[in-house]
C-alpha positions as CSV (number, residue, x, y, z in Angstrom):
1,X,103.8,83.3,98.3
2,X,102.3,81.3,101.4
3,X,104.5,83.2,103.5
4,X,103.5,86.6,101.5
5,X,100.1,85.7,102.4
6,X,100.4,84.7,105.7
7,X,101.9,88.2,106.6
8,X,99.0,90.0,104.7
9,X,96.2,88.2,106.6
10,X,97.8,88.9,110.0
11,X,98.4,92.7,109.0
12,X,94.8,92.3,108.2
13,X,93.8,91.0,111.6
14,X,96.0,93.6,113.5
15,X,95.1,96.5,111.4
16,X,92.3,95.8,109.6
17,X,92.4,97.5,105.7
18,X,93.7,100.4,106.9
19,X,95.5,100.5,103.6
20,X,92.6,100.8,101.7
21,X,92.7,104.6,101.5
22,X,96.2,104.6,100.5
23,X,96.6,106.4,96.4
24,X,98.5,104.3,93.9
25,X,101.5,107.1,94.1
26,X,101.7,106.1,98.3
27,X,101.8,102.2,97.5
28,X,105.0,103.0,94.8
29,X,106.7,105.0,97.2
30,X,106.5,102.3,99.7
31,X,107.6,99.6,97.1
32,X,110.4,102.4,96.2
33,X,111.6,102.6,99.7
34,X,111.9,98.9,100.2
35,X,113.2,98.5,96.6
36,X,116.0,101.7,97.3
37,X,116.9,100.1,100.8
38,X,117.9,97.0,99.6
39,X,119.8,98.8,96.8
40,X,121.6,100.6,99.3
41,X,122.5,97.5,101.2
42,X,123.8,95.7,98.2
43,X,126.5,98.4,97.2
44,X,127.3,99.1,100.4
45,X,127.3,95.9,102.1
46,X,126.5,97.2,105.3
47,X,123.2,97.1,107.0
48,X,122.4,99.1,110.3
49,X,118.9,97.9,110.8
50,X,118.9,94.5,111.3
51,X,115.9,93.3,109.4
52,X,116.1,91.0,107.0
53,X,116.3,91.6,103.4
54,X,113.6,89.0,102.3
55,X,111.2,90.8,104.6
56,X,111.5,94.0,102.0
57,X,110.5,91.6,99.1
58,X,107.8,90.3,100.7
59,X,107.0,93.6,101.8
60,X,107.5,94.8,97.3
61,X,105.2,92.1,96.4
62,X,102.3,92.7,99.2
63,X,102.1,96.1,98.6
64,X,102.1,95.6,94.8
65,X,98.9,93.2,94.9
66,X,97.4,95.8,97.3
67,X,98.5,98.5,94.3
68,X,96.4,96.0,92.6
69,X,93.6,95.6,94.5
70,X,93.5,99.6,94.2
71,X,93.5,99.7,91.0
72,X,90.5,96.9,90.6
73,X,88.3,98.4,93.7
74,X,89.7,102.3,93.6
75,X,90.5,104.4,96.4
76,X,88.3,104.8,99.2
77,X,88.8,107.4,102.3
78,X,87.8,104.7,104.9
79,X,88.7,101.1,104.7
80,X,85.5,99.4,102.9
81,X,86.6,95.8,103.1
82,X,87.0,93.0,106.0
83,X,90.1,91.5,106.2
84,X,88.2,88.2,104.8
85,X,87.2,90.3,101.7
86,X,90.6,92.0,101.3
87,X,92.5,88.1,101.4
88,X,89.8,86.7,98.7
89,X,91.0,90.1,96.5
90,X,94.6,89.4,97.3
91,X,94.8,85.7,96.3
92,X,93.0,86.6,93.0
93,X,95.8,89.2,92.4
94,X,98.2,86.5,93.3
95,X,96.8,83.7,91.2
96,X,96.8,86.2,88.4
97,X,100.5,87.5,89.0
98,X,101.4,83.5,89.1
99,X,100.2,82.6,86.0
100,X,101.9,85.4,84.4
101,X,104.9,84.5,86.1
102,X,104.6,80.7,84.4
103,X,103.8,81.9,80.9
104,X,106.8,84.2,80.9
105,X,108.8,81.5,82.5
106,X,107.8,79.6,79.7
107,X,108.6,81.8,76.7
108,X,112.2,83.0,78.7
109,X,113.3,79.8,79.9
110,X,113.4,80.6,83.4
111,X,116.1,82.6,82.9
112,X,115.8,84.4,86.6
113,X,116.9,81.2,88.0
114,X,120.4,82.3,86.5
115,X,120.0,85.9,87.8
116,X,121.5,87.7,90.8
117,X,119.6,89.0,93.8
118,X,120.7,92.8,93.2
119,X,119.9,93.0,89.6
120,X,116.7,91.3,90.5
121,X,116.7,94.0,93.1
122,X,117.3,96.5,90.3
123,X,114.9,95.6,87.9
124,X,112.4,96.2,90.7
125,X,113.8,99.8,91.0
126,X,113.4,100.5,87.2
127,X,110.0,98.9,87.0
128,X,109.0,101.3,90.0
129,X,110.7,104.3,88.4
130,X,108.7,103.6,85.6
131,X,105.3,103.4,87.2
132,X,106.5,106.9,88.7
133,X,106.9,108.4,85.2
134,X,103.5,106.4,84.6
135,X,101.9,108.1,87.4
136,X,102.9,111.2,86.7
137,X,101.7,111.3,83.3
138,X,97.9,110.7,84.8
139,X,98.6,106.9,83.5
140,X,98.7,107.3,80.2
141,X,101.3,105.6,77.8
142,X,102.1,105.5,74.3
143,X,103.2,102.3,73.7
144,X,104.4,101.0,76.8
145,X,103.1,98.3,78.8
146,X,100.3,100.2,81.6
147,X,100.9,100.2,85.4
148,X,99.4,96.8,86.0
149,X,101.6,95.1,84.2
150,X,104.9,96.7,86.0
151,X,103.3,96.0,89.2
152,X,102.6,91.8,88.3
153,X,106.3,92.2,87.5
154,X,108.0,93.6,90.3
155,X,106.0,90.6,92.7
156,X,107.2,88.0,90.5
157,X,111.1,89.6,90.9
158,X,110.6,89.8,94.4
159,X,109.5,85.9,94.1
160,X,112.8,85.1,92.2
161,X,114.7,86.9,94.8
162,X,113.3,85.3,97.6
163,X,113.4,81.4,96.1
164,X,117.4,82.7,95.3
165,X,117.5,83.8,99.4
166,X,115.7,80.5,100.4
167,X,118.6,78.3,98.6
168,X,121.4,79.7,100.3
C-alpha cells in the first residue's frame, strides 16, 4: 500500500485532483480496463505493451479508493480538494479497506495466500461487472452487498496479487 500511496501523492502533485470530477461509472471503467487488460495478458500470455502487470493493480486499487472518496465527498465539476486533502481522504479509505481486509482474513483463513494471480485477477473482473449491473440499476440492490463494499474488495485482491507478484 506504501507504494499505492506513493504513486497517488505524486499524481496528486503533477495533476492536482483532476480526478475529482470523474462519475463513479468513469472510475469502474478505468478499474475494468486495467482489470480486462491483465485478463487478456493471462490467457494469452503475450504482452505488447511493456508495462508491468503490478502497475494495473496498483492502478485497480487507487482508483477504487478514489471511487471511494467519490462516493464519501460526491462529484464535483472542478477539482475541490488539495492534493494534501485528497491524501488525508485516501489513507482513510485505505485504513478502512485494511481493516476489512484483516477481519476477512480472519474469518477465511487467509485463503488468498493459496490463490493464483489470474483468478485473483478474475474476481476483480466479476466484482467490477457487478458494480456495473449496480450502477446501472441507479444503485439499488435487493440483497446484495452495495457498491462500497465491491470496491474495498477489489483493492484488497489487487493487494493479494501484488504481495503474490512481490514473492516471485
Amino acid at each position: 500500500m506504501d507504494l499505492c500511496r506513493s504513486l497517488f501523492q505524486k499524481k496528486g502533485q503533477d495533476y492536482g485532483t483532476a480526478w475529482r470530477i470523474l462519475r463513479l461509472s468513469s472510475l469502474t471503467d478505468q478499474i475494468f480496463i486495467k482489470a480486462n487488460r491483465l485478463r487478456s495478458i493471462q490467457i494469452s500470455g503475450k504482452q505488447r505493451v511493456v508495462d508491468p502487470m503490478e502497475g494495473e493493480f496498483i492502478g485497480i486499487i487507487n482508483y477504487s479508493i478514489m471511487a471511494l472518496i467519490q462516493i464519501e465527498k460526491g462529484i464535483v465539476n472542478e477539482p475541490d480538494m488539495s492534493p494534501h486533502q485528497a491524501l488525508f481522504s485516501y489513507n482513510k479509505h485505505a485504513s478502512n479497506i485494511f481493516d476489512l481486509m484483516e477481519n476477512k482474513n480472519h474469518d477465511y483463513g487467509e485463503a488468498w495466500r493459496d490463490m493464483r494471480v489470474p483468478s485473483l485477477t478474475d474476481l476483480i473482473l466479476q466484482k467490477v461487472l457487478r458494480v456495473k449491473q449496480i450502477e446501472d440499476n441507479n444503485g439499488e440492490t435487493l440483497v446484495s452487498e452495495g457498491i462500497e463494499a465491491n470496491y474495498m474488495d477489489m483493492a484488497n485482491y489487487a493487494v493479494f496479487a501484488l504481495i503474490h507478484l512481490s514473492n516471485k
